[in-house]
N, C-alpha and C positions, 0 to 999 in steps of 0.2 A: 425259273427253271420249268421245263414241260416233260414231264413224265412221258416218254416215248410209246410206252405201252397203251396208256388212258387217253393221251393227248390233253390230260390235264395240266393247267399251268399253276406252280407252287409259290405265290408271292418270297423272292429275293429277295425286294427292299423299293426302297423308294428313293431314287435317285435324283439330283438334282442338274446333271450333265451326264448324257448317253453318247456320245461318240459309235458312229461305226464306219468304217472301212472300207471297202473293195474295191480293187486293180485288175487290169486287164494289161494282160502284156499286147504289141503290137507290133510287128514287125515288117519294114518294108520289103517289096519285091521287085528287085532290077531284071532289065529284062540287057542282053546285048544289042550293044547298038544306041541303046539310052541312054543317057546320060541322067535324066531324073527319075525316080522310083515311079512305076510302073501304078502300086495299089499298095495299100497297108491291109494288113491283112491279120486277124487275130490269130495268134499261135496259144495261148494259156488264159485261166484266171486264177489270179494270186488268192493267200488265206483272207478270210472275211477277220478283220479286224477290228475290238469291243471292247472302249474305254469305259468302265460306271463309275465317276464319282458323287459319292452322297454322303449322310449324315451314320456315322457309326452308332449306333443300338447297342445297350450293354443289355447282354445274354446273346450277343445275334455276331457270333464271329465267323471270321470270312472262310472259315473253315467246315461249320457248319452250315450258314448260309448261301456261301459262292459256291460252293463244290472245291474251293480250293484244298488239293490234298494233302496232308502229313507227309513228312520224308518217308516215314518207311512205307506209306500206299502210294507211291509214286508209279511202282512195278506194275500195278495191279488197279487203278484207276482204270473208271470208265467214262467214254463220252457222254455228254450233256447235253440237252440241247435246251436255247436262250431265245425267250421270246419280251418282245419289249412290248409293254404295253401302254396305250394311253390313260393315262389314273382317271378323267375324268369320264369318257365314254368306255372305258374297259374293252376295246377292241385293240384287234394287234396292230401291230405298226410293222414288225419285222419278227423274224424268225430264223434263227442261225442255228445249226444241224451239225450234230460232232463236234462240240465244242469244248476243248480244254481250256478251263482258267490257267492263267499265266502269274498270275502273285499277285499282290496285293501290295497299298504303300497305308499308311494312317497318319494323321497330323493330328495331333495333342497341342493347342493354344490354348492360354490362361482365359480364360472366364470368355472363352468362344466352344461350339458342340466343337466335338471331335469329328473329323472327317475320313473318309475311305477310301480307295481309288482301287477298283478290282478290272483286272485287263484279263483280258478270254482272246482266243483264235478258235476259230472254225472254220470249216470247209465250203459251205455254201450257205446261201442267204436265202429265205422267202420274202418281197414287200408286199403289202397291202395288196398288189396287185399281179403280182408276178411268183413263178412256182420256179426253181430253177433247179433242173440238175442232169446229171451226164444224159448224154443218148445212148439208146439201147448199144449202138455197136464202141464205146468206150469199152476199153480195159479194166477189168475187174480182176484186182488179188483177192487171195484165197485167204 
């Protein structure tokens, strides 16, 4: 997790599969008179999407750890934001912005660790190399 305000990041956990996501809608353009589409053209890009599954930690529940909320802070939860990093150079790989966890699953196996699988959606992505987000003249709610 990354402290929005420090830009400090709070070690989550140590995962053993990170999954992530994103989509781009694209829609073609006919033109009359054509018969085959003209250009594809990008109209959206869908939520960034954030599989972690790792090894379960006792004292370290996904409640505490993931951001994942309690029913009754559901109302009242705030954004996240998720940054993956690489354990052994500690530099980032990605960074996902307004990020709500989405639940959690656990597996309990006889005389195997227990495991965790925490899903997140967010809004946009930063990688290693790339900064992304609306242009100036996008639509902004209040």
């Amino acid at each position: 997790m990354v402290d929005p305000n420090t830009n400090a990041a709070t070690v989550m956990g140590i995962f053993n599969n990170v999954s992530v996501g994103l989509q781009y809608s694209v829609d073609p353009i006919y033109l009359l008179g054509r018969y085959s589409a003209d250009e594809l053209v990008y109209t959206a890009q869908d939520v960034v999407h954030v599989t972690a599954t790792g090894w379960r930690v006792v004292g370290a529940d996904p409640q505490t750890i993931a951001k994942v909320p309690p029913l009754q802070d559901l109302m009242t939860n705030e954004y996240v934001e998720l940054a993956i990093l690489d354990r052994e150079t500690g530099l980032r790989l990605a960074k996902v912005h307004s990020v709500r966890p989405l639940g959690y699953t656990m597996s309990v196996v006889n005389r195997q660790t227990t495991e965790i699988t925490v899903t997140f959606m967010g809004l946009l992505i930063d990688t290693e190399t790339t900064t992304n987000a609306e242009s100036p003249g996008a639509t902004q709610l209040p």
